[in-house]
C-alpha positions, 0 to 999 in steps of 0.5 A: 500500500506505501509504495502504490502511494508512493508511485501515486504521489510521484506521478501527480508530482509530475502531472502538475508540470504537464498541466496548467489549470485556468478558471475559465470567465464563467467559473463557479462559485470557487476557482483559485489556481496555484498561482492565484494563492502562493502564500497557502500554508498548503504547499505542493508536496503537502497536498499529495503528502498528508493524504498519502500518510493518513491512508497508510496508517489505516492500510485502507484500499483507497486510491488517492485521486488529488488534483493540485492543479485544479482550482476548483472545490472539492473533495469526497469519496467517489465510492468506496475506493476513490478519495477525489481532493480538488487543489482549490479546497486547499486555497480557501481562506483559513484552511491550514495543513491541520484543517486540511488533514481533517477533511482528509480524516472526515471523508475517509470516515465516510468509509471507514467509521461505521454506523450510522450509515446514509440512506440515500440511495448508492450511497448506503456504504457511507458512514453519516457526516456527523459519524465521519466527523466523529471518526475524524476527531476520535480516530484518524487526526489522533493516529495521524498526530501521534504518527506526527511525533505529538504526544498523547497529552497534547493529541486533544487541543490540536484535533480541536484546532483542526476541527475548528478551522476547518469548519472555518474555512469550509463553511461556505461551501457546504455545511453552513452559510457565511452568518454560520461561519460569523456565529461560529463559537470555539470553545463553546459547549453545545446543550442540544439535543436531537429527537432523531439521528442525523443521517443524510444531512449535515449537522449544524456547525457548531455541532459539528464542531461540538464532536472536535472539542469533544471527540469522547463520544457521539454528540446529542446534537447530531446522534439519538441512542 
């Protein structure tokens, strides 16, 4: 599995001095090229990088489609074998190598966190988004620091940070709108609690964010027993 990374990594390495992305006139709501954002915390080898060493720890049969010259966002699972990471999403404001390695971690959770599963239709296989977040901050970002050299002690306020600018940084693009972002509080301790389980649609942010200050257990915000 290392060495299919590996020779992924290399070939996109080279694939990006092949290719040179252009947003068009009409471009959607995102479009930013590499050029258009060199000071990203997010470099090259980064965006290849963080993926790759996040996959192999679980030695998960995933392949690693990442498009550094692409200036759109964007990034999910195809399927149950195809992680797809858009190079714009890691040019969006606020988005850090940390924040970048939880969305790694949120749509690898997609595939390997288990119940509860969506319901819609094809996509029965993917663990909920509030159950991919839950893996992310409970499972994958702790393996993924400690891997990095930090200790146990220090594992918690970093997945929090992580989570926090992430939520941050993608907000307007999916789960949220730019008053959510604006009203988003770090640090702040949620007491909601749902009647059902969430399990085709986002939770709100602050609850989502509820899981990465507090990754012990699922969210009443989000998770019914």
């Amino acid at each position: 599995m290392k060495l299919l990374l590996k020779i992924i990594f290399l070939s996109n390495m080279l694939a990006t001095t092949l290719y040179a992305g252009v947003c068009p006139k009409d471009a959607p709501y995102f479009c930013m090229t590499p050029e258009m954002a060199p000071k990203t915390q997010i470099k090259l080898a980064d965006f290849y990088q963080i993926p790759s060493i996040i996959i192999s720890l679980f030695n998960a049969p995933i392949i690693l489609d990442a498009q550094w010259e692409s200036p759109y966002f964007g990034a999910g699972m195809s399927n149950q074998k195809s992680m797809m990471i858009l190079g714009g999403t890691t040019r969006v404001e606020g988005m850090t190598k940390d924040a970048y390695a939880a969305v790694i971690c949120h749509e690898l959770g997609h595939v390997l966190g288990g119940a509860p599963y969506q319901t819609i239709h094809g996509a029965e296989w993917a663990s909920a988004e509030g159950q991919a977040d839950f893996f992310a901050a409970s499972v994958c970002l702790p393996r993924y620091f400690k891997n990095l050299g930090m200790s146990a002690h220090d594992i918690s306020a970093r997945v929090e940070k992580a989570g926090y600018e992430m939520l941050s940084s993608l907000a307007p693009f999916g789960s949220g709108t730019r008053d959510e972002v604006d009203s988003l509080q770090r640090f702040y301790e949620l007491h909601e609690k749902v009647d059902n389980t969430l399990i085709n649609n986002y939770p709100s942010l602050q609850c989502r964010y509820e899981t990465f200050r507090s990754s012990l257990k699922r969210s009443d915000c989000w998770f019914r027993e």
